[in-house]
C-alpha positions in Angstrom: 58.3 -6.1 -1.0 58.5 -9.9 -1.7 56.4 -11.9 1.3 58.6 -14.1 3.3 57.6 -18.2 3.2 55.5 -18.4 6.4 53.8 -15.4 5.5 52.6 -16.6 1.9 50.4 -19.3 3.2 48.9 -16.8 6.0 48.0 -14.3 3.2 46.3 -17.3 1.0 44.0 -18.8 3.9 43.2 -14.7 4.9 42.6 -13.8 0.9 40.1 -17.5 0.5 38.3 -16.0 3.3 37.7 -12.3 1.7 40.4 -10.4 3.0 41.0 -7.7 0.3 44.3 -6.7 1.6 45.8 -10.3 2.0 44.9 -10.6 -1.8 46.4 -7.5 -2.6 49.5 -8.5 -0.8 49.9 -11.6 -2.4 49.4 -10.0 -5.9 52.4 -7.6 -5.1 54.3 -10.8 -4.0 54.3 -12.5 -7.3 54.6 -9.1 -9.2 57.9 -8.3 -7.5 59.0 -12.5 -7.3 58.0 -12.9 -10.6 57.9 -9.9 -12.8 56.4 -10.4 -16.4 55.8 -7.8 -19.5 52.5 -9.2 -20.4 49.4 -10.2 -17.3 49.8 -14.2 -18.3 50.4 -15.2 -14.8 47.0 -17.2 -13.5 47.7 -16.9 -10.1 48.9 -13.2 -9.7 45.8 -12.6 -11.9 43.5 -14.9 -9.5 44.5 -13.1 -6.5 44.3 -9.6 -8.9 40.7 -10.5 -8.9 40.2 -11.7 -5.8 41.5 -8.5 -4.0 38.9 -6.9 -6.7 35.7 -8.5 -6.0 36.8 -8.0 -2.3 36.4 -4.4 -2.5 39.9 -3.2 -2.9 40.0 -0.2 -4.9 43.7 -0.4 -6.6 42.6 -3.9 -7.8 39.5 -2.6 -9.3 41.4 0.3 -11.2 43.6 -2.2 -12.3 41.2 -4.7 -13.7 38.7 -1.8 -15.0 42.0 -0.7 -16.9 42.9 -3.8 -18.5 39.7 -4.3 -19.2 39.4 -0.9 -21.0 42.1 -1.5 -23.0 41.2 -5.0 -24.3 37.8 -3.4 -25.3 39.3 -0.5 -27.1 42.4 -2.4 -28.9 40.6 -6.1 -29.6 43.8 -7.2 -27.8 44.0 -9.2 -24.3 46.5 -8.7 -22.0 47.9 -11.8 -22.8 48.3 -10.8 -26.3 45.3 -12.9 -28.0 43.2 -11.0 -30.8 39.8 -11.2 -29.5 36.3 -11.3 -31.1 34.2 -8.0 -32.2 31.7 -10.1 -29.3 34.8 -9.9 -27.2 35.4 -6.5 -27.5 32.4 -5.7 -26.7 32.2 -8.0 -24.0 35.5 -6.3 -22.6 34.1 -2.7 -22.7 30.9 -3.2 -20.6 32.9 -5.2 -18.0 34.9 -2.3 -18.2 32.0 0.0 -17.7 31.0 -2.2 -14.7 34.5 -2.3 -13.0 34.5 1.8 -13.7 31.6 2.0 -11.7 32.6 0.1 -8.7 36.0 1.9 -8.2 33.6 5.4 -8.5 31.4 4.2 -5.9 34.1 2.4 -3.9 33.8 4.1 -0.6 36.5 1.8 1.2 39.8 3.9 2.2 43.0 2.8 1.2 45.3 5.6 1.4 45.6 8.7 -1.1 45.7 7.0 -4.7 41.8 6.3 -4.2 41.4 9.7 -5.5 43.4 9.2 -8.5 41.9 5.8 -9.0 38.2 7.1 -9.2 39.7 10.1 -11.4 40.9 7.3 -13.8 37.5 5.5 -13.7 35.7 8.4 -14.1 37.6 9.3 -17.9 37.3 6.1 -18.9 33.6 6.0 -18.2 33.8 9.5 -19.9 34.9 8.1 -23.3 33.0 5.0 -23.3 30.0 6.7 -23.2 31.1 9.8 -25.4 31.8 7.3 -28.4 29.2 4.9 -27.8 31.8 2.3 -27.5 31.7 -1.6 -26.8 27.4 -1.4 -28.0 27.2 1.1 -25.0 24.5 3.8 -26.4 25.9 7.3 -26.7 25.0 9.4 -24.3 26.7 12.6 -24.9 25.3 14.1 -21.3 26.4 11.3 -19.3 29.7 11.7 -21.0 30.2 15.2 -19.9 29.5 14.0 -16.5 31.9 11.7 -16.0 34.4 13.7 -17.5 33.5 16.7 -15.2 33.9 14.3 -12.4 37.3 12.9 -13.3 38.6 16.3 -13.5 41.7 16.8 -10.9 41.4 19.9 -8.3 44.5 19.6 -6.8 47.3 19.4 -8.7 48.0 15.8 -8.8 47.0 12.9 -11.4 48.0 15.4 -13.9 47.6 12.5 -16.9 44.6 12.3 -16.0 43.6 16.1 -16.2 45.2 16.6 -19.7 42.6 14.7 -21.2 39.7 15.4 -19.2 40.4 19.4 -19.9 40.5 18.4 -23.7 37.7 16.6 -23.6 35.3 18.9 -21.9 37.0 21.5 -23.7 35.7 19.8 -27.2 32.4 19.5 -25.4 31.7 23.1 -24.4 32.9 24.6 -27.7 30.5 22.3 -30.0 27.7 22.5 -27.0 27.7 18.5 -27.0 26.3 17.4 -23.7 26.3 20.6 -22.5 25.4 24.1 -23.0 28.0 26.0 -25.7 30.5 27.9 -23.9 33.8 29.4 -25.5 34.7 30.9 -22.7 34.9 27.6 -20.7 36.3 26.0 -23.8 38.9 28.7 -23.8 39.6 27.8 -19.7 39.6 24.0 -20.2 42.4 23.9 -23.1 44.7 26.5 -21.0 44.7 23.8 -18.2 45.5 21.3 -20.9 48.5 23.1 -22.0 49.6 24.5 -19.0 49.4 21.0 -17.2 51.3 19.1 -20.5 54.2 21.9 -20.3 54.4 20.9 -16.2 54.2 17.4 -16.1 56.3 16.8 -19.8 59.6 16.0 -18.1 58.0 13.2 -16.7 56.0 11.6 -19.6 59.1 9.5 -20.6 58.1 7.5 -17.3 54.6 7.0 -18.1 53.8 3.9 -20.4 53.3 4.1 -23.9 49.8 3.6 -24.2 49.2 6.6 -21.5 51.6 8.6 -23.2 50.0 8.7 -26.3 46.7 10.1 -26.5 48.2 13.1 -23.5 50.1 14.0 -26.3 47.4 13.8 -28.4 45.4 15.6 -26.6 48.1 18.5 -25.4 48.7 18.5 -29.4 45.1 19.5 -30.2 44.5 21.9 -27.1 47.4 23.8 -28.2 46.1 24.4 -31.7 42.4 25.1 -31.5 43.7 27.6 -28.3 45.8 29.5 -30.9 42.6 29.6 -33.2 40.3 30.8 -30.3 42.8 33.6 -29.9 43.4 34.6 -33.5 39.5 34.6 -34.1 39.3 37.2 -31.2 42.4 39.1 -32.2 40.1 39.5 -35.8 37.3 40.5 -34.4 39.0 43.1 -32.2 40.9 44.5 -35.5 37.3 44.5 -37.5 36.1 46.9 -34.7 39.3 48.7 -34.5 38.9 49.4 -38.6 35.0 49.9 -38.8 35.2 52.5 -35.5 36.7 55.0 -34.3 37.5 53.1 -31.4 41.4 52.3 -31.2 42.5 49.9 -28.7 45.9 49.9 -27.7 48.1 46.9 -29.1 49.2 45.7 -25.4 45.3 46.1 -24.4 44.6 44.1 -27.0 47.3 40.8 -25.8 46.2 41.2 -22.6 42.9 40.5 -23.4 43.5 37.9 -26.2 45.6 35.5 -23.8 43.7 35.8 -20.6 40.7 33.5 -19.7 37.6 35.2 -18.4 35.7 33.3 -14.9 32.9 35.1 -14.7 30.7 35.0 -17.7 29.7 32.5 -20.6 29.3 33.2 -24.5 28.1 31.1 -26.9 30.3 32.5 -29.6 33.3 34.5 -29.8 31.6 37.8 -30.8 29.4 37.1 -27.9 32.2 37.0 -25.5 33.9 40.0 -26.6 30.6 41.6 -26.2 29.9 40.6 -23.1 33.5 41.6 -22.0 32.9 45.3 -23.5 29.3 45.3 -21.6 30.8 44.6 -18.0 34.8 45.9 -18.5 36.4 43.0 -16.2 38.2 41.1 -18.6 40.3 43.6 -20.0 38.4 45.2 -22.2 37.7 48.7 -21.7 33.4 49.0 -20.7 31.2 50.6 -23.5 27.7 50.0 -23.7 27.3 51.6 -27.2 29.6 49.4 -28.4 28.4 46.4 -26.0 24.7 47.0 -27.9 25.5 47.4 -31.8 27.9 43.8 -31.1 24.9 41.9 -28.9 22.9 43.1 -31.8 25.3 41.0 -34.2 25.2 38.1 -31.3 21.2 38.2 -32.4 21.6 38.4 -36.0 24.1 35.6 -36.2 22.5 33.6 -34.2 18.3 34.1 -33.8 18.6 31.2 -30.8 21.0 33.4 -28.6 18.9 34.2 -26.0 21.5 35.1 -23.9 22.2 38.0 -26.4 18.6 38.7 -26.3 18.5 39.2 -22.5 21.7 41.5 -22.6 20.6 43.3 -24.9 16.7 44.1 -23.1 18.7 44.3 -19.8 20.9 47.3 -21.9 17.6 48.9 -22.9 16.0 49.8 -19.4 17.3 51.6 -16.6 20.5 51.3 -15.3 19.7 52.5 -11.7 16.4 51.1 -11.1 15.5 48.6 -14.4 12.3 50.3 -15.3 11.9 51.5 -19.2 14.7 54.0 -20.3 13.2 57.0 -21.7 16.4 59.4 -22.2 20.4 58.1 -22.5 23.9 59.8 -22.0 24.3 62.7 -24.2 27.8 62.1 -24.5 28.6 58.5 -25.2 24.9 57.5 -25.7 25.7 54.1 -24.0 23.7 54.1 -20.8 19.9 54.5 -20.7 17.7 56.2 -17.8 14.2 56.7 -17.3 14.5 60.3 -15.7 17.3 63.1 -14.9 17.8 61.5 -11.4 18.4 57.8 -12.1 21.1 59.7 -14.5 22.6 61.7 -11.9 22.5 59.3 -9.7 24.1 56.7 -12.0 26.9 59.4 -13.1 28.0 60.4 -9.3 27.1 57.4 -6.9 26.8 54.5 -9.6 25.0 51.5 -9.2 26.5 50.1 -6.0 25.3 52.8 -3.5 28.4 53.8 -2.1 29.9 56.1 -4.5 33.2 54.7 -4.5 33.1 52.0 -6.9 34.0 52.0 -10.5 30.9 51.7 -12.2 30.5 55.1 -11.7 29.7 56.4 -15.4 31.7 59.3 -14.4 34.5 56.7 -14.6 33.2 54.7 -17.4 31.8 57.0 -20.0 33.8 57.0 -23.0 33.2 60.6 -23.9 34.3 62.0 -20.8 37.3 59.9 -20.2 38.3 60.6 -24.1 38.2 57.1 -25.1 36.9 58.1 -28.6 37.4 60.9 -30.4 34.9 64.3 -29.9 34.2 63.9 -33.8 32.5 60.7 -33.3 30.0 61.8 -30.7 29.1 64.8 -32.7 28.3 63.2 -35.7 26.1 60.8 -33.1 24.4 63.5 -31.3 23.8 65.5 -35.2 22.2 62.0 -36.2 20.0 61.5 -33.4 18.3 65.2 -33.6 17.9 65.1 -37.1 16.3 61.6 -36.9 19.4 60.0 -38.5 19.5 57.0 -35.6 22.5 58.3 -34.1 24.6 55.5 -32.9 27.8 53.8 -33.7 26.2 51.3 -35.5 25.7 53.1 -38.2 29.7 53.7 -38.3 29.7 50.0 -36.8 27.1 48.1 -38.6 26.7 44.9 -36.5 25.9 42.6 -39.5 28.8 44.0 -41.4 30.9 43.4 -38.7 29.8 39.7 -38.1 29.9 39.2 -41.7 33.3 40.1 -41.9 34.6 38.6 -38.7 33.0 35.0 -40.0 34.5 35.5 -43.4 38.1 36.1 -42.3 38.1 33.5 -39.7 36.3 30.8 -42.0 39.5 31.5 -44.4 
């Protein structure tokens, strides 16, 4: 609302003495009074300023933006080209403005959070692209983009961009350590955020809309080639074993995002979801080892895979060096006859009710695969023949082809 006349000269002595809010009120004044396309007013963008150096949090957003995008475009506000010096110039004022919104710990109602949000992207590209003669810093990047990310449902233009973004970042292991499966999670937020908030978008300026789109664009697509690289490698094991999982098993798993593991990889993930059973997948620790062994031959640097992989050779009941496994599905390992029994009739909880009972779990005995195939295992391993599925399953066969198909 427009200031009345006695007011206007109440807010101006309050604002020349520091008063953040009389600034801020006088800003609004003119912006309502006077409204303009382009920021070429001097004395709406003195008291702008003002109310920013004051400490008022909506100003500094404001300036931090303009400044932003003067940086990034070579264009002022006022519509001037500026200077390759100027742009620069522009950016790490930008960068300084960014940082005093994040650290503004002033309260002025419930945009700050959406303000510092803001900030914190902007800081998050800046430093991702090295833009303005600000040094790359890849890690810091991450940081800020972690920081702007939105945990309540609101500043959703925000969160479109900050999911793609770290997104990007987790699946290339750029500032952080490589991780699909939070990859995966960060671009179903994108989408799922676009497709709520797109009604809306035709409200939001042009040079917002934009790079959401953008960046709702690109989610979408490298989701759909996350999930078309694990429905491959699900049909390679489907073809190269006599597993068979069923087609609506099989979408299930494809389209839902796993919380409580990482993978470096694709084949790592599926893996890791065979090795525990929460995410879908049915658990199999045959097939959990002969893939982690493919994690390792892919990829010599996975230690991850590594550690599985040791953890799946000891003990499951106490951890100590397996010296025997399950006759029928050869998955589990156990040191003695009891930590077996134990494992196949209590489980590894203690109480005997929960489903890690192998009773509950071993393939054999719940006919997950057929007889034929543990036979042939069990003739292999008394004859000295190795005696597991991968030899049905080779693990470097199976990467080999899973890379090939999804390189095409």
């Amino acid at each position: 609302m427009p200031l009345k006349a006695h007011e206007i000269n109440k807010r101006i002595k309050r604002a020349k003495r520091g008063c953040a809010e009389s600034a801020w009120a006088l800003y609004e004044h003119f912006e309502v009074e006077f409204p303009r396309e382009a920021f070429d007013d001097p004395e709406r963008k003195s008291y702008l300023e003002l109310a920013a150096d004051n400490g008022h949090v909506h100003a500094q957003s404001i300036v931090s933006e303009f400044r932003f995008r003067e940086g990034i475009l070579g264009v002022s506000v006022t519509n001037v080209p500026l200077s390759a010096e100027q742009s620069e110039s522009k950016v790490k004022e930008a960068v300084a403005w960014c940082l005093k919104v994040v650290n503004n710990e002033r309260e002025f109602g419930e945009d700050e959070k959406g303000f510092k949000l803001s900030a914190s992207h902007r800081l998050g590209i800046i430093y991702s692209q090295g833009l303005g003669g600000v040094e790359q810093n890849l890690e810091t990047a991450f940081k800020w983009f972690k920081k702007g990310m939105c945990t309540d449902g609101d500043y959703l233009t925000v969160d479109v961009q900050n999911n793609c973004q770290l997104a990007r970042m987790y699946w290339d292991g750029e500032g952080c350590e490589k991780d699909v499966v939070a990859a995966e999670r960060h671009w179903v937020q994108a989408v799922e955020t676009f497709d709520y908030m797109k009604d809306d978008l035709g409200k939001v300026g042009s040079l917002t809309a934009v790079p959401i789109t953008e960046a709702h664009e690109d989610s979408k697509e490298r989701l759909a080639q996350l999930r078309a690289s694990k429905t491959i490698l699900i049909n390679a094991i489907n073809r190269e074993s006599d597993l068979r999982y069923a087609a609506d098993e099989l979408e299930a798993f494809v389209n839902a995002t796993c919380e409580d593991h990482t993978a470096r990889d694709t084949l790592h993930h599926v893996a890791r979801c065979v090795m525990h059973g929460r995410c879908g997948l049915k658990k199999n620790l045959r097939l959990a080892k002969d893939l982690m062994k493919a994690c390792v031959r892919n990829d010599p640097s996975n230690e991850d895979a590594e550690k599985d992989l040791e953890s799946m050779r000891r003990c499951v009941t106490c951890g100590t060096h397996s010296r025997r496994t399950c006759e029928l599905c050869m998955g589990p390992n156990y040191c003695c006859k009891d930590c077996q029994r134990h494992d196949w009739k209590v489980g590894r909880g203690g109480d005997g009710d929960g489903d890690d009972r192998h009773e509950l779990t071993c393939p054999r005995h719940i006919t997950a695969m057929p007889p034929s195939a543990f036979a042939v295992n069990r003739t292999e391993s008394r004859t000295g023949g190795g005696g597991n599925i991968a030899r049905r399953l080779p693990g470097a066969r199976l990467s080999d082809l899973f890379e090939a198909e999804y390189n095409e």
